[in-house]
MISE-323489 format. One record per residue (C-alpha): residue number from 1; residue in three letters; x, y, z. Coordinates in nm, 3 decimals. Example, Ala and Ser with C-alpha at 12.3 -4.5 7.8 and 13.67 -1.06 7.14 Angstrom:
2
<atom n="1" res="ALA" X="1.230" Y="-0.450" Z="0.780"/>
<atom n="2" res="SER" X="1.367" Y="-0.106" Z="0.714"/>
This chain:
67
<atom n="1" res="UNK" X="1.285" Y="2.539" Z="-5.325"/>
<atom n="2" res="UNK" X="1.032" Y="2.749" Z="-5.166"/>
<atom n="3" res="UNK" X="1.085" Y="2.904" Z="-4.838"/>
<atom n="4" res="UNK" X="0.836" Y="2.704" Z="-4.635"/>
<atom n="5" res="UNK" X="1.024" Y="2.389" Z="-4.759"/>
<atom n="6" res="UNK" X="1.366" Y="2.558" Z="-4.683"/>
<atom n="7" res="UNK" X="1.204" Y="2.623" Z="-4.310"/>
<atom n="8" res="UNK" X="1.104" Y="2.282" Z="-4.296"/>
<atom n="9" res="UNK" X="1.436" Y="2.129" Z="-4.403"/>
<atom n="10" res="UNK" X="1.624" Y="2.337" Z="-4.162"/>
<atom n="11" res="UNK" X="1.416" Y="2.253" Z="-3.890"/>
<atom n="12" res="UNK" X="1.479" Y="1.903" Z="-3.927"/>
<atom n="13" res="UNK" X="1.831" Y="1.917" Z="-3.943"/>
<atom n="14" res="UNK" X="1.851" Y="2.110" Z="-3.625"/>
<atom n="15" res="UNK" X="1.623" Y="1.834" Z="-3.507"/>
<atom n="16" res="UNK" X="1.822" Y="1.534" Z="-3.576"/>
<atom n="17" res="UNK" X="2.168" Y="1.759" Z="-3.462"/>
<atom n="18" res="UNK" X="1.987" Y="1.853" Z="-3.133"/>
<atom n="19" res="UNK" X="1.927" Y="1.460" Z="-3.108"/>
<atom n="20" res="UNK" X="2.277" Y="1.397" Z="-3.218"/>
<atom n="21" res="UNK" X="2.420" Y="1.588" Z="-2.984"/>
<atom n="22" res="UNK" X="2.165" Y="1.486" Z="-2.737"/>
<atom n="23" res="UNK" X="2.263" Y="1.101" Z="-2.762"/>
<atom n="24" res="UNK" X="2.661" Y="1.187" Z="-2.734"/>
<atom n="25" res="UNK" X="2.541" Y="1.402" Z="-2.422"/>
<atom n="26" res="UNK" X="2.344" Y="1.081" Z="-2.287"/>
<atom n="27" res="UNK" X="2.678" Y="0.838" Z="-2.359"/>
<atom n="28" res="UNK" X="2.898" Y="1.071" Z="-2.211"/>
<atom n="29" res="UNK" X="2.694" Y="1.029" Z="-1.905"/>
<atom n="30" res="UNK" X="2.606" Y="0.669" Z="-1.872"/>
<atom n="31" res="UNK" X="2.962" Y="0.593" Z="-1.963"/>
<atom n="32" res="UNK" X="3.097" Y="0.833" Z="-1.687"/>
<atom n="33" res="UNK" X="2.892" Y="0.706" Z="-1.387"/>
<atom n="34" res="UNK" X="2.673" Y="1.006" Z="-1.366"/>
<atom n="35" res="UNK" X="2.380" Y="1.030" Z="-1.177"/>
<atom n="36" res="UNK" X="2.073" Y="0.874" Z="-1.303"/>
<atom n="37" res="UNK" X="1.874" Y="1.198" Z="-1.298"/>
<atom n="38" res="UNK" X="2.103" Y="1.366" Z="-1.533"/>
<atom n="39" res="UNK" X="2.036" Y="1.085" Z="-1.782"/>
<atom n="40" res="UNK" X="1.628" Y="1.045" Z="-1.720"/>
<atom n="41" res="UNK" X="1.673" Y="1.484" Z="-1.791"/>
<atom n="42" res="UNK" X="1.874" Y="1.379" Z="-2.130"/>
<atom n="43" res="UNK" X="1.586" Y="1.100" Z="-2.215"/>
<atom n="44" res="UNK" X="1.323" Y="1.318" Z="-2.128"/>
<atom n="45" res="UNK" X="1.395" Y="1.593" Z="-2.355"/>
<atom n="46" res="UNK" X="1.467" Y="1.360" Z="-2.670"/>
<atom n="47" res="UNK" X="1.168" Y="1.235" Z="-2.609"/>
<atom n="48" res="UNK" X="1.038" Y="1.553" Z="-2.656"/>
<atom n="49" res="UNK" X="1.183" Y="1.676" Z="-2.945"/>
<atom n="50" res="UNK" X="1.059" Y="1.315" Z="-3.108"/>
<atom n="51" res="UNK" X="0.709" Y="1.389" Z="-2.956"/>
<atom n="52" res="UNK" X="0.712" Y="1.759" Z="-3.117"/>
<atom n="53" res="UNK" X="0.854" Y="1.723" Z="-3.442"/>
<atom n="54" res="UNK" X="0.839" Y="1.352" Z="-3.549"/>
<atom n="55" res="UNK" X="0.483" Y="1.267" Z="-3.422"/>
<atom n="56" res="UNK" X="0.306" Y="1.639" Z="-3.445"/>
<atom n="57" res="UNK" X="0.173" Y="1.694" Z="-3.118"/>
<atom n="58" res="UNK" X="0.089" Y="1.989" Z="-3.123"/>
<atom n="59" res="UNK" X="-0.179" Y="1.928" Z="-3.425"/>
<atom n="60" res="UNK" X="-0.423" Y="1.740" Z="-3.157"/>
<atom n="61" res="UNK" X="-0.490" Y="1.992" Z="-2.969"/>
<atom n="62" res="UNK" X="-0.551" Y="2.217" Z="-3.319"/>
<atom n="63" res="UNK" X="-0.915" Y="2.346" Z="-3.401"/>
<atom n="64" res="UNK" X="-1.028" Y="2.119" Z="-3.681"/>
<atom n="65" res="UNK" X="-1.030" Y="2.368" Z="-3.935"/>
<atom n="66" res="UNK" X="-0.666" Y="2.508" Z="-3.894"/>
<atom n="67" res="UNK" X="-0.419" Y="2.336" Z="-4.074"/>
């Protein structure tokens, strides 16, 4: 595989692993009676991740010609 595929691969394991651990983080909590802050922090930064690497945010606010 190239190297930009290899980058790309890698990047989206340590995606769905951050996520993973993420979700175990946010069941630990709301099974534990933790504060509900510590669980809209949790939801806030899957959300994101999900906004960043699943749904490309960061291209809309790209100059049209970069790619």
């Amino acid at each position: 595989m190239q190297k930009a595929k290899m980058d790309e691969l890698k990047r989206g394991v340590l995606v769905f692993l951050g996520l993973a651990i993420l979700t175990v983080v946010e069941y630990y909590l709301g099974t534990h009676e933790a504060a509900a802050i510590f669980l809209w922090v949790v939801a806030l930064l899957k959300a994101g991740l999900v906004l960043v690497y699943f749904m490309h945010i960061g291209r809309v606010f790209r100059s049209e010609g970069e790619h």
